[in-house]
Chimera marker file (.cmm) of the C-alpha trace (Angstrom):
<marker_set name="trace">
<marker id="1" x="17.614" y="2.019" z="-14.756" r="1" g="1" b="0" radius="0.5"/>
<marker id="2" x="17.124" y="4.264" z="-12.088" r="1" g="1" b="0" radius="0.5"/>
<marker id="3" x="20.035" y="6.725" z="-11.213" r="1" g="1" b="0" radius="0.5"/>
<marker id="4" x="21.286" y="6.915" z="-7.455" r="1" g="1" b="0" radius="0.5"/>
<marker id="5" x="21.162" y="10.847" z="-7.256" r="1" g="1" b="0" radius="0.5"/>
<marker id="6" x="17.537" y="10.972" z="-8.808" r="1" g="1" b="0" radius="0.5"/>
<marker id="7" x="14.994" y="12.920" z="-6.582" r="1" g="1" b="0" radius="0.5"/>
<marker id="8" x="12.445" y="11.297" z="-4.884" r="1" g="1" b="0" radius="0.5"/>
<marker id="9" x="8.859" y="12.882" z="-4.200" r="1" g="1" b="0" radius="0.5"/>
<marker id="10" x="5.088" y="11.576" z="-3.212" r="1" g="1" b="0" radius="0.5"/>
<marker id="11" x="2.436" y="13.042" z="-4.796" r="1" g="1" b="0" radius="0.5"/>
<marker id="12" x="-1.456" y="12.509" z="-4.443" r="1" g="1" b="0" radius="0.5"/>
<marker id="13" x="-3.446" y="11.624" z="-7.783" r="1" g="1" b="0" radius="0.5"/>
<marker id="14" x="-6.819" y="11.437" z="-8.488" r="1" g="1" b="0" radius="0.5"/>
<marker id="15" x="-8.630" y="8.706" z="-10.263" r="1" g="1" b="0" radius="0.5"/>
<marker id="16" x="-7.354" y="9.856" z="-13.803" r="1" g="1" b="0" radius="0.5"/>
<marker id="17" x="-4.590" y="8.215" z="-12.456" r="1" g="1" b="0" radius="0.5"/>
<marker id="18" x="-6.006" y="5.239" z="-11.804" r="1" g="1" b="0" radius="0.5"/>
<marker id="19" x="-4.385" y="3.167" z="-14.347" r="1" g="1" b="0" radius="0.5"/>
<marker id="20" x="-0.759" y="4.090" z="-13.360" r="1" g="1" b="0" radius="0.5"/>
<marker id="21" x="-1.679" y="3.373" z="-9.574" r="1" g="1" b="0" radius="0.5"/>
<marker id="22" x="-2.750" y="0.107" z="-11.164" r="1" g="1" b="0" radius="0.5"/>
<marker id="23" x="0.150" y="-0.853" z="-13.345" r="1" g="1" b="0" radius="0.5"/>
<marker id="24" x="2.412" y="0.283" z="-10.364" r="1" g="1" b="0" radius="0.5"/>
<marker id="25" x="0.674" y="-1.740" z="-8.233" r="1" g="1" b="0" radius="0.5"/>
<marker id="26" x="1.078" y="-5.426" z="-10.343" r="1" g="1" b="0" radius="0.5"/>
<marker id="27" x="4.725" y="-4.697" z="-11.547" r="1" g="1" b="0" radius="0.5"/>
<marker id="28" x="5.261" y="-4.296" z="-7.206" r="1" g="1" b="0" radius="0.5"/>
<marker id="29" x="3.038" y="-7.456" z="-6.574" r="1" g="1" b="0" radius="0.5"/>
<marker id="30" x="4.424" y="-9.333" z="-9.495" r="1" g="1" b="0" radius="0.5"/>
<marker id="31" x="6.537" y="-11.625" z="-7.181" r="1" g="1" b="0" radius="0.5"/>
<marker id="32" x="3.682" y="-12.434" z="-5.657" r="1" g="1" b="0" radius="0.5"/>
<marker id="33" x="2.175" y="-14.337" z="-8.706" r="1" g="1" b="0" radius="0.5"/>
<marker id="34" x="2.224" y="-17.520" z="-7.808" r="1" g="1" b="0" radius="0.5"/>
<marker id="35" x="3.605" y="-17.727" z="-4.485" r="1" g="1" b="0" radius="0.5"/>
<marker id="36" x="0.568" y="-16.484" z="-2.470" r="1" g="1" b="0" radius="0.5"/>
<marker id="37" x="-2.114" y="-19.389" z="-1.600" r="1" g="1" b="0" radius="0.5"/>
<marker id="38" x="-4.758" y="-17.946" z="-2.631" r="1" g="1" b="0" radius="0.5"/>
<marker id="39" x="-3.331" y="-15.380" z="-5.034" r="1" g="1" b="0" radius="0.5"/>
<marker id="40" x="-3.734" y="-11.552" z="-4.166" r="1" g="1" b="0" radius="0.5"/>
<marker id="41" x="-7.091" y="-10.655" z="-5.237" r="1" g="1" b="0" radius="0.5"/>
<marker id="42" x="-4.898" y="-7.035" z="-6.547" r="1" g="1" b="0" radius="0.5"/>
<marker id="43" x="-4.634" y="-9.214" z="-9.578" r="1" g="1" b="0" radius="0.5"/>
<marker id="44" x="-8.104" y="-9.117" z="-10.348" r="1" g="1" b="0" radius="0.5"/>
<marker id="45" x="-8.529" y="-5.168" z="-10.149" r="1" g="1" b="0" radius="0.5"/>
<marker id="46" x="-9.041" y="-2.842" z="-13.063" r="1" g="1" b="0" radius="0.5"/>
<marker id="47" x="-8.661" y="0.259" z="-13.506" r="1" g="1" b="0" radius="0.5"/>
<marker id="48" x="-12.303" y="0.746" z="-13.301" r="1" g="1" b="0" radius="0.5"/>
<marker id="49" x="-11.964" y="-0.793" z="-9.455" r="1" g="1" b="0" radius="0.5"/>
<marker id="50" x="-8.539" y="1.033" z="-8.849" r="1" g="1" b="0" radius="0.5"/>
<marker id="51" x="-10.478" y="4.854" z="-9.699" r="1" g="1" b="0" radius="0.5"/>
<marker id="52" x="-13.431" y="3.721" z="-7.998" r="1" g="1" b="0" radius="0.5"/>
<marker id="53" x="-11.234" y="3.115" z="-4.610" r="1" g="1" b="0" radius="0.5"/>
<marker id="54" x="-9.250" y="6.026" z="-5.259" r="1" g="1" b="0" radius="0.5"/>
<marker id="55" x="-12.269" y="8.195" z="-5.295" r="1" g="1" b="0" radius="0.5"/>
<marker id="56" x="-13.511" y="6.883" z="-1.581" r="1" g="1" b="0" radius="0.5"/>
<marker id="57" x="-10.376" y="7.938" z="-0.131" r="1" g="1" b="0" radius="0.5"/>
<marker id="58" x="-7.161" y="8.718" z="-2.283" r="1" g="1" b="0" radius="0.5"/>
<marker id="59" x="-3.581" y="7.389" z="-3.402" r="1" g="1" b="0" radius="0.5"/>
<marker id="60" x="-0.564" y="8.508" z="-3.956" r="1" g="1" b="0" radius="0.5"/>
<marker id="61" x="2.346" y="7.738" z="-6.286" r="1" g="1" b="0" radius="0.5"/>
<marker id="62" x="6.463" y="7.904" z="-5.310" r="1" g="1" b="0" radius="0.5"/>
<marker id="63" x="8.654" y="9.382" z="-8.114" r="1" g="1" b="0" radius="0.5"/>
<marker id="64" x="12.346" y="9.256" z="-8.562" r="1" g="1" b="0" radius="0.5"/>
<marker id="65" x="12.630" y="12.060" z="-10.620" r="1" g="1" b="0" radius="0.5"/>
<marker id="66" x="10.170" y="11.529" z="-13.462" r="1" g="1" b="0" radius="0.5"/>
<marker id="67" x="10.180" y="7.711" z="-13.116" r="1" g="1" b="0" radius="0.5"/>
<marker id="68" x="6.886" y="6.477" z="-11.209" r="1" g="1" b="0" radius="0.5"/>
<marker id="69" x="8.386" y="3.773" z="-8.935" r="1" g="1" b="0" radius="0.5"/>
<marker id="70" x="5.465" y="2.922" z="-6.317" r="1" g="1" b="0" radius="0.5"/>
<marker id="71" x="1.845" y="3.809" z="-5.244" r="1" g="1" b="0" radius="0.5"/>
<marker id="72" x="-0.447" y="3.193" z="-2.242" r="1" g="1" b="0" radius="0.5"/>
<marker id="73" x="-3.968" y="3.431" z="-1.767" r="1" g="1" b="0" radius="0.5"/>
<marker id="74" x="-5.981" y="4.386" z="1.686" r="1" g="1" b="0" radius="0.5"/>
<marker id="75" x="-9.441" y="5.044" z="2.541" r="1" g="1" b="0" radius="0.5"/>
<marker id="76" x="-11.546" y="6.053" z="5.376" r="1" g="1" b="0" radius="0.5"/>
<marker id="77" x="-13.185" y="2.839" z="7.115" r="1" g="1" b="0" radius="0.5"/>
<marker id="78" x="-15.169" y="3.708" z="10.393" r="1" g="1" b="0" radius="0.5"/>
<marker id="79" x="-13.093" y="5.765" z="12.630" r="1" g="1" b="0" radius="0.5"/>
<marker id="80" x="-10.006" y="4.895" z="11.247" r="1" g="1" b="0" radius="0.5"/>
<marker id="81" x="-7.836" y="5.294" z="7.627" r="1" g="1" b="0" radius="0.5"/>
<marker id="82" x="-7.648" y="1.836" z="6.042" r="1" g="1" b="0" radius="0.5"/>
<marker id="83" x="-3.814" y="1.397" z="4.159" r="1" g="1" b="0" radius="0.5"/>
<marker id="84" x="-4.201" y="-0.703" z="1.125" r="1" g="1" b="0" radius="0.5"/>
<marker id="85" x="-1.633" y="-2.042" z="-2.190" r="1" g="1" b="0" radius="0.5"/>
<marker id="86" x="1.792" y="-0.407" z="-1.202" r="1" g="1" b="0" radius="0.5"/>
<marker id="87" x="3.635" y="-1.433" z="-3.991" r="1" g="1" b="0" radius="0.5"/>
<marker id="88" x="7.284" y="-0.356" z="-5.108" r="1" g="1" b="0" radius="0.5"/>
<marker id="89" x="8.310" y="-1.534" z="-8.185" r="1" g="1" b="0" radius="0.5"/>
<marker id="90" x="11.451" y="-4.283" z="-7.895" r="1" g="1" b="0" radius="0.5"/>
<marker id="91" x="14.291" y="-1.695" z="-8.785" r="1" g="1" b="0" radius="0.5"/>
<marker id="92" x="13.566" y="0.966" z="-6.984" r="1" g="1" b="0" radius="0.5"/>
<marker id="93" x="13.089" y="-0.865" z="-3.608" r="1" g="1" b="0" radius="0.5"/>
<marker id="94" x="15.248" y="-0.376" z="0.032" r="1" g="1" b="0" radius="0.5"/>
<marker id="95" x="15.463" y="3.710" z="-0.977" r="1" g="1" b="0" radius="0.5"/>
<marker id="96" x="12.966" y="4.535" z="1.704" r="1" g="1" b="0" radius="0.5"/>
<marker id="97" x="9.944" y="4.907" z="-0.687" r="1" g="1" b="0" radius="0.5"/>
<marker id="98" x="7.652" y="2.911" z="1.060" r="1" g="1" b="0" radius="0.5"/>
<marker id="99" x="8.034" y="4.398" z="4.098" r="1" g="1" b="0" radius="0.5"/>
<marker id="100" x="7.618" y="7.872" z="2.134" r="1" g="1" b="0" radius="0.5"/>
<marker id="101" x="4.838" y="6.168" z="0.454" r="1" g="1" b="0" radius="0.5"/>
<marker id="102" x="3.124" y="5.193" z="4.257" r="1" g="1" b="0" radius="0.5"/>
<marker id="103" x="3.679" y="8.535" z="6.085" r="1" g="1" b="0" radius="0.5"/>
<marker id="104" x="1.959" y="10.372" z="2.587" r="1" g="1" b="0" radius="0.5"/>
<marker id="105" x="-0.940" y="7.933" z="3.232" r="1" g="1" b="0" radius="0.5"/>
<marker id="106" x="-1.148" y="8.685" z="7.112" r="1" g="1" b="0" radius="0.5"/>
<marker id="107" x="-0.696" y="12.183" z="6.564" r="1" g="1" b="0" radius="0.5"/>
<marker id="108" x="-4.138" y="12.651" z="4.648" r="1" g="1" b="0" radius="0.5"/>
<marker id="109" x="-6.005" y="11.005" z="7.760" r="1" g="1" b="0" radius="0.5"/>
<marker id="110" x="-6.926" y="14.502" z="9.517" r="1" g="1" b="0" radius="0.5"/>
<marker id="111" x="-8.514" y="14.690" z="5.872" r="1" g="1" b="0" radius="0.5"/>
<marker id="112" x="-10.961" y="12.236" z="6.821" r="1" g="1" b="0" radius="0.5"/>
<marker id="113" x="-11.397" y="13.470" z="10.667" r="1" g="1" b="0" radius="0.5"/>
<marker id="114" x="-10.057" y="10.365" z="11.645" r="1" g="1" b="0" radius="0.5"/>
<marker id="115" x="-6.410" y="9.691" z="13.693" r="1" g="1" b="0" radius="0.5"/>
<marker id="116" x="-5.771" y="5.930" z="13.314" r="1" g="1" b="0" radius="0.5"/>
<marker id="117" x="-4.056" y="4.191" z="10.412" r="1" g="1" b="0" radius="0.5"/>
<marker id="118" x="-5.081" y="0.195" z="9.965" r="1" g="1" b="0" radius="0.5"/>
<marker id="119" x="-3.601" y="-1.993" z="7.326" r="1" g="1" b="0" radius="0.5"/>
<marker id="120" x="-3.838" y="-5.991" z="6.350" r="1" g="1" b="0" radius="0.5"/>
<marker id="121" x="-1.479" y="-8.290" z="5.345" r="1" g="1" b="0" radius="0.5"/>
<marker id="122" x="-0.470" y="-11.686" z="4.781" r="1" g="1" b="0" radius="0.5"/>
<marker id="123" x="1.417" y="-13.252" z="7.669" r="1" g="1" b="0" radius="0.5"/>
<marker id="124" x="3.768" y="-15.537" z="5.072" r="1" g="1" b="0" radius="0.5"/>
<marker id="125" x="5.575" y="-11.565" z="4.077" r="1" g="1" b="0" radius="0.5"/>
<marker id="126" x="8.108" y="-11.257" z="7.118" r="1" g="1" b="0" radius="0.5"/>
<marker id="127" x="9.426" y="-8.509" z="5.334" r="1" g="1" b="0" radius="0.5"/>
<marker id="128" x="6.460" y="-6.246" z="4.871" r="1" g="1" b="0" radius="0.5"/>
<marker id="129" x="5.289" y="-7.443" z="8.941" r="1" g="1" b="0" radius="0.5"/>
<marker id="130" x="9.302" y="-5.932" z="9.670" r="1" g="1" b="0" radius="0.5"/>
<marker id="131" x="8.454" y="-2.816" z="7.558" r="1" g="1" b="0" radius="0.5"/>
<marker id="132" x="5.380" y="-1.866" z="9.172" r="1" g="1" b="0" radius="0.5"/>
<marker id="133" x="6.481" y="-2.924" z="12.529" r="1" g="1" b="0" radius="0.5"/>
<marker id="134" x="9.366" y="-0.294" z="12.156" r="1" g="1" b="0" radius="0.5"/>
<marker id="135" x="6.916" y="2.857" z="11.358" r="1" g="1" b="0" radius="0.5"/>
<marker id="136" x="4.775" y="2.284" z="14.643" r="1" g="1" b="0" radius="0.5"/>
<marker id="137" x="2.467" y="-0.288" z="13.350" r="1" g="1" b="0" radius="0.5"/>
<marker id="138" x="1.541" y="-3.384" z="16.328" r="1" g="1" b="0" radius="0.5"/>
<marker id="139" x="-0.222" y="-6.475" z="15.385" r="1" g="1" b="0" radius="0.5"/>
<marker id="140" x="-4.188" y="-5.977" z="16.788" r="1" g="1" b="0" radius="0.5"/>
<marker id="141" x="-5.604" y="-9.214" z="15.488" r="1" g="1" b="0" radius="0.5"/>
<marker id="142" x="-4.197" y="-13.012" z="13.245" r="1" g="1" b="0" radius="0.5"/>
<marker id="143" x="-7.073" y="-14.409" z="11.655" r="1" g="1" b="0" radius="0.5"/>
<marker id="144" x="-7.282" y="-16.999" z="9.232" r="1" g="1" b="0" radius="0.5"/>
<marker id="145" x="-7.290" y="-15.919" z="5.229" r="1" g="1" b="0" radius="0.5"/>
<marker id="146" x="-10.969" y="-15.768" z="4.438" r="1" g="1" b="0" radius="0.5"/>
<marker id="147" x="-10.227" y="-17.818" z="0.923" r="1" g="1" b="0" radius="0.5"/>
<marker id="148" x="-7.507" y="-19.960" z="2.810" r="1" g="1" b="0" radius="0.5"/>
<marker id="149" x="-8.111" y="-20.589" z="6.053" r="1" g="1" b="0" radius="0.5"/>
<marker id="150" x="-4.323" y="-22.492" z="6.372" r="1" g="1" b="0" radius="0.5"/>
<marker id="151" x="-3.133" y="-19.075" z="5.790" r="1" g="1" b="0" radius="0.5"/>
<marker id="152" x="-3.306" y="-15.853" z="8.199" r="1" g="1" b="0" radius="0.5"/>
<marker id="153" x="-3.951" y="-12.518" z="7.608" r="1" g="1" b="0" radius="0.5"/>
<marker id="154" x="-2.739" y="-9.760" z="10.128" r="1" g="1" b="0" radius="0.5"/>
<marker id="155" x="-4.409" y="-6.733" z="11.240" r="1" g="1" b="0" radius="0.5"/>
<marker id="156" x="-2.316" y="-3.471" z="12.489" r="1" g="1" b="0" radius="0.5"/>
<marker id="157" x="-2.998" y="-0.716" z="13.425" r="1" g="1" b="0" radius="0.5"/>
<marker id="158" x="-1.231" y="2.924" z="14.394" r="1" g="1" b="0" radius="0.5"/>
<marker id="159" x="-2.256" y="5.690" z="16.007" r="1" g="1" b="0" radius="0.5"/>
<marker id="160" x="-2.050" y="9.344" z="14.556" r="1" g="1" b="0" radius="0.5"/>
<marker id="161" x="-0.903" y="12.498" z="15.947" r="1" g="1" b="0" radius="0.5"/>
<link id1="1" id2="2" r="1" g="1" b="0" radius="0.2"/>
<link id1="2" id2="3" r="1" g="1" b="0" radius="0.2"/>
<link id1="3" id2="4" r="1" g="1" b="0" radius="0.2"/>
<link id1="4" id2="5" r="1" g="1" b="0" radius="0.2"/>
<link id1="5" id2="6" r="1" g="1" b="0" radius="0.2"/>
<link id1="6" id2="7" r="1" g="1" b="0" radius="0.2"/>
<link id1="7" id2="8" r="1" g="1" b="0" radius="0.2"/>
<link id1="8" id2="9" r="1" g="1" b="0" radius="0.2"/>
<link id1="9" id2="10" r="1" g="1" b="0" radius="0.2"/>
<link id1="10" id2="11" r="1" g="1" b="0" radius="0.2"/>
<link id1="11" id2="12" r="1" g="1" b="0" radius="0.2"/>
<link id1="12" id2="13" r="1" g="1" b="0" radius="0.2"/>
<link id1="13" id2="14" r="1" g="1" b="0" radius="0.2"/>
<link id1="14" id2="15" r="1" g="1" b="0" radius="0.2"/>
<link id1="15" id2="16" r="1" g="1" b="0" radius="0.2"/>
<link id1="16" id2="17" r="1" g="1" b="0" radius="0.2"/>
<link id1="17" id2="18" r="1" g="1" b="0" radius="0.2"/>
<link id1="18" id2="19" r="1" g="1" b="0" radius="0.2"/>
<link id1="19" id2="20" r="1" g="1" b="0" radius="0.2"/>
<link id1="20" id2="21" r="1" g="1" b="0" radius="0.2"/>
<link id1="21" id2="22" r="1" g="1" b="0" radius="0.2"/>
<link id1="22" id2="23" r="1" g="1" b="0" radius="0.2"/>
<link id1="23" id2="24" r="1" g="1" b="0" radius="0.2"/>
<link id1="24" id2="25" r="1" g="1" b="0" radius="0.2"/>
<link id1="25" id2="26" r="1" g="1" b="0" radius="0.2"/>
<link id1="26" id2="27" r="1" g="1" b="0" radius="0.2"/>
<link id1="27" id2="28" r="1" g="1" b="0" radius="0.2"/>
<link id1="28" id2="29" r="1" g="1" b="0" radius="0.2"/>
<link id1="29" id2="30" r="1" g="1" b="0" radius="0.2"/>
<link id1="30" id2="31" r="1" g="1" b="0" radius="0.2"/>
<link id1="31" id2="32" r="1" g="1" b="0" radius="0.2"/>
<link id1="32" id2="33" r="1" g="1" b="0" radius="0.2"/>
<link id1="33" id2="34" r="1" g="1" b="0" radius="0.2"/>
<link id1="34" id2="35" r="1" g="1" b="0" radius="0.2"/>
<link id1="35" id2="36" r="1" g="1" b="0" radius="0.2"/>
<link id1="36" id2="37" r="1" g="1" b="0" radius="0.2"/>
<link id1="37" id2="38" r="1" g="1" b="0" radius="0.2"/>
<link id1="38" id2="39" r="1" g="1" b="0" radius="0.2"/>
<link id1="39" id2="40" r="1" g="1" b="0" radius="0.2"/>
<link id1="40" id2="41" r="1" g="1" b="0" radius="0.2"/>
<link id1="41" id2="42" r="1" g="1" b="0" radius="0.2"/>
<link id1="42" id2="43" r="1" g="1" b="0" radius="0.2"/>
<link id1="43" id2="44" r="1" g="1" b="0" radius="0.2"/>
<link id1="44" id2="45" r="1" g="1" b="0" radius="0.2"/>
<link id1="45" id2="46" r="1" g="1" b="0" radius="0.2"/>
<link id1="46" id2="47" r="1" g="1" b="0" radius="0.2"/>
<link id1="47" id2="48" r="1" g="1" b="0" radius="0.2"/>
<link id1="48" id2="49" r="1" g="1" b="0" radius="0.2"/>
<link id1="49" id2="50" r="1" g="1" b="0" radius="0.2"/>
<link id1="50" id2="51" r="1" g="1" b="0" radius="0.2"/>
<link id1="51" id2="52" r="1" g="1" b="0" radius="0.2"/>
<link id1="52" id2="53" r="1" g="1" b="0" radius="0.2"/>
<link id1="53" id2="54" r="1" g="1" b="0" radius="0.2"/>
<link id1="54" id2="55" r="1" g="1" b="0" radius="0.2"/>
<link id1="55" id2="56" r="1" g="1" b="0" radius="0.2"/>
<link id1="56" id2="57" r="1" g="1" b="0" radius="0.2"/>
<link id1="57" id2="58" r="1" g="1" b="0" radius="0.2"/>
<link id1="58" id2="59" r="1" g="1" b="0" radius="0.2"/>
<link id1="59" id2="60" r="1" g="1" b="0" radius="0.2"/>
<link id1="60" id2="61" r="1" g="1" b="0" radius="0.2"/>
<link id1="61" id2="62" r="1" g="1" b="0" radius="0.2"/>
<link id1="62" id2="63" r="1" g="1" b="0" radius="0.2"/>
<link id1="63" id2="64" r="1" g="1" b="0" radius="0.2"/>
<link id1="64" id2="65" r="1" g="1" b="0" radius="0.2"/>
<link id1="65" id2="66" r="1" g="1" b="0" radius="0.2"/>
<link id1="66" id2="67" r="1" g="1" b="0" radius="0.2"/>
<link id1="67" id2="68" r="1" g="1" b="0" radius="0.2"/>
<link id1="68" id2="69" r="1" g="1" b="0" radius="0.2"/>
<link id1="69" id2="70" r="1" g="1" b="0" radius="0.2"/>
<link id1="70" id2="71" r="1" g="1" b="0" radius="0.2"/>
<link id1="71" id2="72" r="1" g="1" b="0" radius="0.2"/>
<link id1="72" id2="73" r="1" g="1" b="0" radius="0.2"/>
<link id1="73" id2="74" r="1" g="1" b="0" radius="0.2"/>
<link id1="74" id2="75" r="1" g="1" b="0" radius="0.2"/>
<link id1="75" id2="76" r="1" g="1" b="0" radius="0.2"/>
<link id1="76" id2="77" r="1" g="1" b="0" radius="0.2"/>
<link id1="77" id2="78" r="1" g="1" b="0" radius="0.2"/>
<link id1="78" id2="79" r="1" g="1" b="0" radius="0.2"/>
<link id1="79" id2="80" r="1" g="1" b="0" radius="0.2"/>
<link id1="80" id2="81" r="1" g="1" b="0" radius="0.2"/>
<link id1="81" id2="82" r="1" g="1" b="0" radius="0.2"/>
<link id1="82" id2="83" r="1" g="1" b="0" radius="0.2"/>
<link id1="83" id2="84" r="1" g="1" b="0" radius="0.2"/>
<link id1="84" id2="85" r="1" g="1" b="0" radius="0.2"/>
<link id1="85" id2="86" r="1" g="1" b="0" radius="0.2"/>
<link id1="86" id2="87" r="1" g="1" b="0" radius="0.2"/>
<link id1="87" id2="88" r="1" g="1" b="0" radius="0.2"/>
<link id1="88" id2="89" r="1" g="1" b="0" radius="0.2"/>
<link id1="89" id2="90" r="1" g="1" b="0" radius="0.2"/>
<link id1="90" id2="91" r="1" g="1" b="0" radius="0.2"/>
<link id1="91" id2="92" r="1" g="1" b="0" radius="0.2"/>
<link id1="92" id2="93" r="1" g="1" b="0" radius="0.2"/>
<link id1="93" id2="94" r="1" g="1" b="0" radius="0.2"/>
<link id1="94" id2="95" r="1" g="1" b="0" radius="0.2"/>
<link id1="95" id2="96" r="1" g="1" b="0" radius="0.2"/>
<link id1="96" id2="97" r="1" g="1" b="0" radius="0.2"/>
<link id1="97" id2="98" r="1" g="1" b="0" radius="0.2"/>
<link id1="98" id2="99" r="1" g="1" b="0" radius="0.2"/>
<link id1="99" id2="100" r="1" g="1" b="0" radius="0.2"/>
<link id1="100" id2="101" r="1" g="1" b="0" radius="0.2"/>
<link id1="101" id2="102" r="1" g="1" b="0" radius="0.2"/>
<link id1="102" id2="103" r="1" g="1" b="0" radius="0.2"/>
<link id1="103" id2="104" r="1" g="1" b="0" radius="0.2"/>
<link id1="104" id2="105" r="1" g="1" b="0" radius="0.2"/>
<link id1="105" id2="106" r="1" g="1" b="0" radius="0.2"/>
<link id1="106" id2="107" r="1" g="1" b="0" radius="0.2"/>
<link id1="107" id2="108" r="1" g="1" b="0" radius="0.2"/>
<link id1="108" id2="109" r="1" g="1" b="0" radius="0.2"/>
<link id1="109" id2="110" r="1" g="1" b="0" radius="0.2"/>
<link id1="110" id2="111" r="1" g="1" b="0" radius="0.2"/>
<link id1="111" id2="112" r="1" g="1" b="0" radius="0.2"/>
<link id1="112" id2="113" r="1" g="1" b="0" radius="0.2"/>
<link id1="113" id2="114" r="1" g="1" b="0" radius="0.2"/>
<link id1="114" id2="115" r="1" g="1" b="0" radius="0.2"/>
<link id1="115" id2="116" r="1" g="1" b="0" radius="0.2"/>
<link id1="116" id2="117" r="1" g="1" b="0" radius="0.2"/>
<link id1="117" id2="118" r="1" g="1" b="0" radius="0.2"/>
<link id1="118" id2="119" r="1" g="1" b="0" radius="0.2"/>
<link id1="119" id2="120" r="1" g="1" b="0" radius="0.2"/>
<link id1="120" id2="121" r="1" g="1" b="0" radius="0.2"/>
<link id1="121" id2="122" r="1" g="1" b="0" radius="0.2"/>
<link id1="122" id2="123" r="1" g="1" b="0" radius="0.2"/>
<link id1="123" id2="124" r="1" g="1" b="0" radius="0.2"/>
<link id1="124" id2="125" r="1" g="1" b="0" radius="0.2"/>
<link id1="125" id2="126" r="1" g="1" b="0" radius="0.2"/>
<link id1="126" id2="127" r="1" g="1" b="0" radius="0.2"/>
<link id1="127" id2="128" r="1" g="1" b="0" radius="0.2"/>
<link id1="128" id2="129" r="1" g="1" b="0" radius="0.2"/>
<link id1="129" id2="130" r="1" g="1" b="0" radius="0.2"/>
<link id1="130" id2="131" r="1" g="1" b="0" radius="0.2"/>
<link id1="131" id2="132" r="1" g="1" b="0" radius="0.2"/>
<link id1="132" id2="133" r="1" g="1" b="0" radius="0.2"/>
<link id1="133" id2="134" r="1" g="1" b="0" radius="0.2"/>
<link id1="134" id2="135" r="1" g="1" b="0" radius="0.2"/>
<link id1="135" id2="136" r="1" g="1" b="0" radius="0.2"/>
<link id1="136" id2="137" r="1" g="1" b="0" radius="0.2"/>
<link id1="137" id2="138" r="1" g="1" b="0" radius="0.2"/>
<link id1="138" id2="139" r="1" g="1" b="0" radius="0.2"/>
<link id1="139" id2="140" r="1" g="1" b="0" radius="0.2"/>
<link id1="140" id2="141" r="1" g="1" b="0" radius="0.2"/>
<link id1="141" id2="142" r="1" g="1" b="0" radius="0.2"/>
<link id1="142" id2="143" r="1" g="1" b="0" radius="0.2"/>
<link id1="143" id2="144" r="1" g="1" b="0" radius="0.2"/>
<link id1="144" id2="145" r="1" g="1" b="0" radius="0.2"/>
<link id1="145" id2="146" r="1" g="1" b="0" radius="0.2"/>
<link id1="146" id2="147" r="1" g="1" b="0" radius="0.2"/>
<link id1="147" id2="148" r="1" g="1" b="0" radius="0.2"/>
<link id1="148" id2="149" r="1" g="1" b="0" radius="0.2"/>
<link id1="149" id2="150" r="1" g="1" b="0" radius="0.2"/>
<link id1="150" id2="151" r="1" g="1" b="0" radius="0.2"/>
<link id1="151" id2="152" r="1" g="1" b="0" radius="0.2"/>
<link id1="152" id2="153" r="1" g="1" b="0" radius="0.2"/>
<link id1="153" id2="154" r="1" g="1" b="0" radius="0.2"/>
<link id1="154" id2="155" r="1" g="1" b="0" radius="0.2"/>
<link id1="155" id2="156" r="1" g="1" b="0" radius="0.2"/>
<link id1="156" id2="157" r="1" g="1" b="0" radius="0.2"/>
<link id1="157" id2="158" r="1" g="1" b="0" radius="0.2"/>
<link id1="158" id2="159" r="1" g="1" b="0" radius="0.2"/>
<link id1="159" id2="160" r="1" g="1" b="0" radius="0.2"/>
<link id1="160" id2="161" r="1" g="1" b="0" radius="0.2"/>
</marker_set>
């Protein structure tokens, strides 16, 4: 149980961490089980694929106090910094850490030389659309899910200071 009053920080990891970016990362997708069509392919990740991603760009992990409660993953891709697996886990969620969890991510794109954020995401999660709508993030492209084509996956994109 996670206290009200706990602080809450971001900090970067390394690939050591790999594993806790990982669990971090199902526990926040768990919902998402059996309600995506076709499921999210994070399922299928292991650590091995979790430090290998981490080490072509980086991720970070949110704390309240010494509880992990979230991670995110980017990457440099072309001239911009690709935003992947934001996950906060279930109890620790509408407390602002994945928009702590975002802004850590864009931060480290003047790391990369690079001053553009994009991200994907299902169109089905209104929430997560609302969510990245509200830190500066517009809709560039819809295109059908390339293992469902009933589905739609959206492409958006921010620009950096």
């Amino acid at each position: 149980m996670l206290e009200p009053d706990d602080s809450m920080s971001v900090r970067l990891v390394t690939s050591r961490d790999a594993p806790l970016v990982r669990e971090l990362m199902l526990i926040g997708f768990a919902q998402f089980r059996n309600a995506l069509d076709p499921p999210s392919s994070a399922f299928q990740e292991t650590d091995a694929d979790v430090a290998a991603a981490i080490d072509r760009g980086g991720a970070a992990i949110a704390w309240s106090g010494a509880t992990p409660v979230g991670s995110i993953r980017f990457e440099p891709e072309g001239t911009w910094l690709y935003i992947s697996r934001l996950a906060v886990i279930p109890e620790a969620r509408r407390r602002g850490l994945a928009q702590a969890l975002m802004l850590a991510a864009e931060a480290e794109a003047s790391r990369f030389g690079v001053n553009e954020a994009q991200l994907s995401m299902r169109e089905v999660l209104p929430g997560n659309r609302a969510l990245f709508e509200k830190l500066g993030y517009q809709v560039i492209s819809v295109e059908p899910h390339p293992r469902n084509p009933a589905q739609n996956t959206l492409r958006l994109r921010k620009m950096l200071p």
